[in-house]
C-alpha positions as CSV (number, residue, x, y, z in Angstrom):
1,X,128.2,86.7,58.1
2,X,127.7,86.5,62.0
3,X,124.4,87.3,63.7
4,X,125.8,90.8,64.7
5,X,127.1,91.9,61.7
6,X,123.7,91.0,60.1
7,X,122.3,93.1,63.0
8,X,124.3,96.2,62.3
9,X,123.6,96.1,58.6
10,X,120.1,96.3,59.3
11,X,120.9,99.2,61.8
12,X,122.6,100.9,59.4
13,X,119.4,100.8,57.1
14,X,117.6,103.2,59.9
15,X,114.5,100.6,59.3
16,X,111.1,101.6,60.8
17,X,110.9,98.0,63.1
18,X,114.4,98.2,64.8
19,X,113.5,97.0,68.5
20,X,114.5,98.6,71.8
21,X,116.3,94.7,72.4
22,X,118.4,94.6,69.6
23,X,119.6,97.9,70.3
24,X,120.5,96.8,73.6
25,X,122.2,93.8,72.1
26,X,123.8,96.3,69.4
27,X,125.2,98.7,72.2
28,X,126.9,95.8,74.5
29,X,128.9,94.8,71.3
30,X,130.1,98.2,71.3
31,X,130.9,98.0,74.7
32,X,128.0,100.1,75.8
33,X,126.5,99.2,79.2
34,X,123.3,100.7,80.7
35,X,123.8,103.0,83.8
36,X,121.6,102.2,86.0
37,X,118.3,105.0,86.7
38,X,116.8,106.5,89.6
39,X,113.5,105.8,90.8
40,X,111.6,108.5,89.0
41,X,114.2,108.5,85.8
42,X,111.2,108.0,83.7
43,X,111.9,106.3,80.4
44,X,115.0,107.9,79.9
45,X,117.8,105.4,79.0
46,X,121.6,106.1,79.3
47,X,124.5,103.7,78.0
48,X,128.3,104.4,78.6
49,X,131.5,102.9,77.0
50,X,134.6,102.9,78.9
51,X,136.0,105.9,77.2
52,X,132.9,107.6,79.1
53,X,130.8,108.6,76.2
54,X,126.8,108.6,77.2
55,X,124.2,107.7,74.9
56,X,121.3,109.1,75.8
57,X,118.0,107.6,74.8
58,X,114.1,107.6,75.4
59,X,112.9,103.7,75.7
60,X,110.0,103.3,73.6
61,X,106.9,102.0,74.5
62,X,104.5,100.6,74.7
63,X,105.6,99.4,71.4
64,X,109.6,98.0,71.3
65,X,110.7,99.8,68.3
66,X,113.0,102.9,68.4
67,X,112.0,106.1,66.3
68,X,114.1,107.0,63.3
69,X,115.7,109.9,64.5
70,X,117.1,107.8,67.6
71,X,118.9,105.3,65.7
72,X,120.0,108.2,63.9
73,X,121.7,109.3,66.6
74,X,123.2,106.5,67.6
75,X,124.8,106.3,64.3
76,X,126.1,109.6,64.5
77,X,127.6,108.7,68.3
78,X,129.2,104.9,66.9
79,X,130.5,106.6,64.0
80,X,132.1,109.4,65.4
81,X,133.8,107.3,68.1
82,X,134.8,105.3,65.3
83,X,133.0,102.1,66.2
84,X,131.2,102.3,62.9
C-alpha cells in the first residue's frame, strides 16, 4: 500500500490528529487546488477541482489539526463526487 492510500485510510477513520498538511496533500490527489484569498479572507480556506466543486474550509490554528466535523465534510464532498 502507497503512502496516499495509507493517507486516505486514515482519513477515512475521521481521527482526532488529522493535520491541516495532509489534507492539503489529500485534496491535490484529488485534484483539489487552493484558490488563492484576499487580503482580509481570514482563515477561510477554499479548494476547487476542475469540475468546479469548492470545498470550503476554516484552517485551523494555532494547532494543525482539522476538527471532526470538517473532515466530515470533506468526506461527504469526495464521496459524492465519486472520488471516494
Amino acid at each position: 500500500m502507497g503512502k496516499i492510500e495509507k493517507l486516505i485510510e486514515r482519513f477515512l477513520k475521521v481521527p482526532k490528529d488529522f493535520t491541516w498538511d495532509e489534507l492539503v496533500t489529500l485534496l491535490s490527489h484529488f485534484g483539489y487546488e487552493p484558490l488563492k484569498t484576499s487580503k482580509t479572507g481570514g482563515s477561510r480556506r477554499k479548494f476547487v477541482n476542475n469540475k468546479k466543486v469548492i470545498i470550503n474550509l476554516h484552517k485551523p490554528h494555532p494547532e494543525p489539526e482539522l476538527k471532526q466535523y470538517a473532515i466530515k465534510q470533506v468526506i461527504e464532498t469526495l464521496k459524492e463526487q465519486g472520488d471516494i
